[in-house]
Backbone as JSON Lines, residues from 0, in Angstrom:
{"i":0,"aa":"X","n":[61.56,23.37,82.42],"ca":[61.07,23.48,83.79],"c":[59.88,24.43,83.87]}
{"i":1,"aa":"X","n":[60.22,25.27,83.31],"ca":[58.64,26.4,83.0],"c":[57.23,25.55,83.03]}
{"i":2,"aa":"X","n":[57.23,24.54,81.44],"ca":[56.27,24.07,82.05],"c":[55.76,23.24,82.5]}
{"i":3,"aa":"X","n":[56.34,22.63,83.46],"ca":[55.83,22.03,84.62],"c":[55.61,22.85,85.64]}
{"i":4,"aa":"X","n":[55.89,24.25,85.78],"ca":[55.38,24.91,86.71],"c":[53.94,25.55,86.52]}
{"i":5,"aa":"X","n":[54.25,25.53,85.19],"ca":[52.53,26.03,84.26],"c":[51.93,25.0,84.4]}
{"i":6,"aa":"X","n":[52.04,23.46,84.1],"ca":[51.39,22.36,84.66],"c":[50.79,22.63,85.98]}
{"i":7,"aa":"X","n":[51.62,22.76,87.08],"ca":[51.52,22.55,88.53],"c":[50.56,23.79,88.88]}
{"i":8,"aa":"X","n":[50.46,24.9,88.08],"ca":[50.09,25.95,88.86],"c":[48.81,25.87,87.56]}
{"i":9,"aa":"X","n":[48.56,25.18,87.11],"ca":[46.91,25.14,86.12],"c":[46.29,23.88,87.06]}
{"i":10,"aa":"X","n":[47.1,23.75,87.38],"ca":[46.17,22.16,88.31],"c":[46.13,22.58,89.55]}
{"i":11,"aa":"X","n":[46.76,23.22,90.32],"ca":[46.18,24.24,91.71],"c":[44.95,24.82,91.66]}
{"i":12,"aa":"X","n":[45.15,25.28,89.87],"ca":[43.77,26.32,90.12],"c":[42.51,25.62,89.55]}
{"i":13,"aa":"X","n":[42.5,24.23,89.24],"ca":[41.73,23.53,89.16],"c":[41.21,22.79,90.11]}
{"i":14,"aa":"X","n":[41.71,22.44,91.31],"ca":[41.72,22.05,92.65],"c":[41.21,23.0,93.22]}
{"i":15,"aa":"X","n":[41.37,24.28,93.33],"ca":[41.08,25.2,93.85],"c":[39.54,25.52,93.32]}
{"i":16,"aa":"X","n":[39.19,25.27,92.05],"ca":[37.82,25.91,91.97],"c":[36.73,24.43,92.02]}
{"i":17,"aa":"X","n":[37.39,23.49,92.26],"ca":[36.56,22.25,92.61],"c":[36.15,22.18,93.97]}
{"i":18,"aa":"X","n":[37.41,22.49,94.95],"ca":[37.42,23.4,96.41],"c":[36.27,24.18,96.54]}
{"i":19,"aa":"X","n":[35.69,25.21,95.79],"ca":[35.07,26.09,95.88],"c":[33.78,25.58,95.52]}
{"i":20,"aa":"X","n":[33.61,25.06,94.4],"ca":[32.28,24.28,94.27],"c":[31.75,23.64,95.36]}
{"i":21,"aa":"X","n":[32.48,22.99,95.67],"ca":[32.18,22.16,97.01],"c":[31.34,22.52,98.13]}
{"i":22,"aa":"X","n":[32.27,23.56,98.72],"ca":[32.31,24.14,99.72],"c":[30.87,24.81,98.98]}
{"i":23,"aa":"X","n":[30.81,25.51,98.04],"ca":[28.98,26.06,97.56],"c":[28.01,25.33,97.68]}
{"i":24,"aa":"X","n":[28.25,23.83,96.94],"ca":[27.53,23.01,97.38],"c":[27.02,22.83,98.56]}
{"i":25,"aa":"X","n":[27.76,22.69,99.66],"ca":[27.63,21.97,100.96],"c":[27.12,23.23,101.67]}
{"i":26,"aa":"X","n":[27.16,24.23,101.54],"ca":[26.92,25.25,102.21],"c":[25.41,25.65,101.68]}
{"i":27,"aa":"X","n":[25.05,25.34,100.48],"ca":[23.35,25.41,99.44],"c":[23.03,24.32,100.46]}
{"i":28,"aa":"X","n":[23.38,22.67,100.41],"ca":[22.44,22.22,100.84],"c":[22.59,22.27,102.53]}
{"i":29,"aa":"X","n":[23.62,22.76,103.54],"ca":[23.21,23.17,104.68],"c":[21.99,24.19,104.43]}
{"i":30,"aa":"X","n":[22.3,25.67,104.0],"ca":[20.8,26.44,104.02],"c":[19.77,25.46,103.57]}
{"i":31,"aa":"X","n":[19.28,24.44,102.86],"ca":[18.44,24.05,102.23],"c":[17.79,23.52,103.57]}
{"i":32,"aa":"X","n":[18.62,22.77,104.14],"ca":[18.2,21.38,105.42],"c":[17.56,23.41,106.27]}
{"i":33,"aa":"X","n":[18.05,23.81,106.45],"ca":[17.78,25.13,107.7],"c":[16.34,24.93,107.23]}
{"i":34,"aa":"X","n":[16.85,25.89,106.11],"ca":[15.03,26.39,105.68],"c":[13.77,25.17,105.22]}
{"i":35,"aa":"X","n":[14.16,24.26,105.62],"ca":[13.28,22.75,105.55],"c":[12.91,23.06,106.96]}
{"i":36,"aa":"X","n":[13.45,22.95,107.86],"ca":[13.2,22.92,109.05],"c":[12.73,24.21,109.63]}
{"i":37,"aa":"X","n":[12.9,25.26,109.22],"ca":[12.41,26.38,109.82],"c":[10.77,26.71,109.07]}
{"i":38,"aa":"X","n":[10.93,25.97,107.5],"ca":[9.45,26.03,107.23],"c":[8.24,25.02,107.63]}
{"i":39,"aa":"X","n":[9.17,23.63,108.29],"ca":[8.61,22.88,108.68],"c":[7.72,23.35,110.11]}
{"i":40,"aa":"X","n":[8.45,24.2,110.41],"ca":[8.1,24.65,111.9],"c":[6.74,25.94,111.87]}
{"i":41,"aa":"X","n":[6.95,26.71,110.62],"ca":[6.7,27.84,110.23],"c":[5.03,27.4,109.28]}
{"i":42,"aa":"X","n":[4.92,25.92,109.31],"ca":[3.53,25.2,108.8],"c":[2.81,25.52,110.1]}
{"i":43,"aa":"X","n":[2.96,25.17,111.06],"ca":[1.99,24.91,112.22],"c":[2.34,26.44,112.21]}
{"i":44,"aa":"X","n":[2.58,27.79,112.22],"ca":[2.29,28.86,112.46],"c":[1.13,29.43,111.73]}
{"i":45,"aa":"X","n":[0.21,30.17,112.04],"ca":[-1.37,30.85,111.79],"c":[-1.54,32.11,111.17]}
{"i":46,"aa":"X","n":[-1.87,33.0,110.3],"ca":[-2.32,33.69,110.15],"c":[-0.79,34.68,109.01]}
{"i":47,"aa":"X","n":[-0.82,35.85,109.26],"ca":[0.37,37.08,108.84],"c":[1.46,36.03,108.84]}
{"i":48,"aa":"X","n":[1.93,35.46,109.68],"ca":[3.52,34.97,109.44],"c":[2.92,33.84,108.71]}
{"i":49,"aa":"X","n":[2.55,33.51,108.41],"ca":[1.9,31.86,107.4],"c":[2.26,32.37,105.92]}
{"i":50,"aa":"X","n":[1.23,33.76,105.78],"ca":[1.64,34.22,103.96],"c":[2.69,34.94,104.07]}
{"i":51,"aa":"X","n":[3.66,35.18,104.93],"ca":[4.83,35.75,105.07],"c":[5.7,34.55,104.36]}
{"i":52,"aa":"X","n":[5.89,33.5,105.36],"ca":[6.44,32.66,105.02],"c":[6.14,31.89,103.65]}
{"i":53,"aa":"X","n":[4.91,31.42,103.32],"ca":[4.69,31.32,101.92],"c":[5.2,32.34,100.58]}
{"i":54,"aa":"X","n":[5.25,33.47,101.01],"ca":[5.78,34.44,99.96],"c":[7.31,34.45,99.94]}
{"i":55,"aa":"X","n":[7.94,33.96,101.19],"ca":[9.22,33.87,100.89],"c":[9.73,32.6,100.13]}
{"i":56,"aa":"X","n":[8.76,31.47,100.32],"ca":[9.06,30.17,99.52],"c":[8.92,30.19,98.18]}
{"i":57,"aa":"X","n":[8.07,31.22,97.54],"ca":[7.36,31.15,96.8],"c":[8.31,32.36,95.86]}
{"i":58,"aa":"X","n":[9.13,32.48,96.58],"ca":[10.31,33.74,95.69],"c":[11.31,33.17,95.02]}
{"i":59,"aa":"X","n":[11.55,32.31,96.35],"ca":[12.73,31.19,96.09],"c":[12.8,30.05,94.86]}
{"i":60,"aa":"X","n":[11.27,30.04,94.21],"ca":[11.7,29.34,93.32],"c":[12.06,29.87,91.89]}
Protein backbone atom coordinates (compact mmCIF):
# COMPACT_ATOMS: atom_id res chain seq x y z
CA UNK A 1 0.00 0.00 0.00
CA UNK A 2 2.99 2.40 0.60
CA UNK A 3 3.53 2.45 -2.81
CA UNK A 4 0.71 3.43 -4.24
CA UNK A 5 0.64 6.21 -1.98
CA UNK A 6 4.22 7.14 -3.28
CA UNK A 7 2.58 6.60 -6.74
CA UNK A 8 -0.41 8.92 -5.89
CA UNK A 9 1.54 11.53 -4.12
CA UNK A 10 4.55 11.69 -7.17
CA UNK A 11 1.68 12.24 -9.56
CA UNK A 12 0.03 15.16 -7.41
CA UNK A 13 3.22 16.73 -7.57
CA UNK A 14 3.42 16.34 -11.13
CA UNK A 15 -0.02 17.82 -11.71
CA UNK A 16 0.81 20.31 -9.51
CA UNK A 17 3.91 21.69 -11.29
CA UNK A 18 2.14 21.38 -14.78
CA UNK A 19 -0.62 23.57 -12.74
CA UNK A 20 2.02 25.98 -12.24
CA UNK A 21 3.50 26.13 -15.62
CA UNK A 22 0.37 26.95 -16.86
CA UNK A 23 -0.84 29.34 -14.83
CA UNK A 24 3.08 31.10 -15.78
CA UNK A 25 2.32 30.69 -19.04
CA UNK A 26 -1.02 32.33 -19.20
CA UNK A 27 -0.13 34.95 -16.93
CA UNK A 28 3.51 35.77 -19.48
CA UNK A 29 1.23 35.88 -22.26
CA UNK A 30 -1.61 38.07 -20.43
CA UNK A 31 1.43 40.69 -19.54
CA UNK A 32 2.60 40.20 -23.12
CA UNK A 33 -1.09 41.15 -24.80
CA UNK A 34 -0.89 44.40 -21.83
CA UNK A 35 2.38 45.57 -22.90
CA UNK A 36 1.40 45.14 -26.80
CA UNK A 37 -1.22 47.37 -26.16
CA UNK A 38 0.16 49.84 -23.87
CA UNK A 39 3.17 50.13 -26.39
CA UNK A 40 0.84 50.24 -29.10
CA UNK A 41 -0.61 53.27 -27.54
CA UNK A 42 2.79 54.57 -26.24
CA UNK A 43 3.87 54.74 -30.47
CA UNK A 44 1.66 57.71 -31.10
CA UNK A 45 3.26 59.33 -27.84
CA UNK A 46 6.19 62.24 -28.71
CA UNK A 47 9.22 63.10 -27.38
CA UNK A 48 10.83 61.93 -23.32
CA UNK A 49 8.10 59.27 -22.88
CA UNK A 50 8.83 57.81 -26.61
CA UNK A 51 12.76 56.92 -25.51
CA UNK A 52 11.38 56.08 -22.17
CA UNK A 53 9.30 53.65 -23.54
CA UNK A 54 11.76 52.40 -26.16
CA UNK A 55 14.37 51.81 -23.41
CA UNK A 56 12.02 49.79 -21.56
CA UNK A 57 11.36 47.51 -24.71
CA UNK A 58 14.63 47.44 -25.46
CA UNK A 59 15.59 45.87 -21.82
CA UNK A 60 13.10 43.39 -22.19
CA UNK A 61 14.77 41.64 -24.70
Amino acid sequence: MLHHEFQAARQAAVLARAAQRRLVREAEQDAKAVRTTADSTADSTSGANSRKHYFLRSRRA
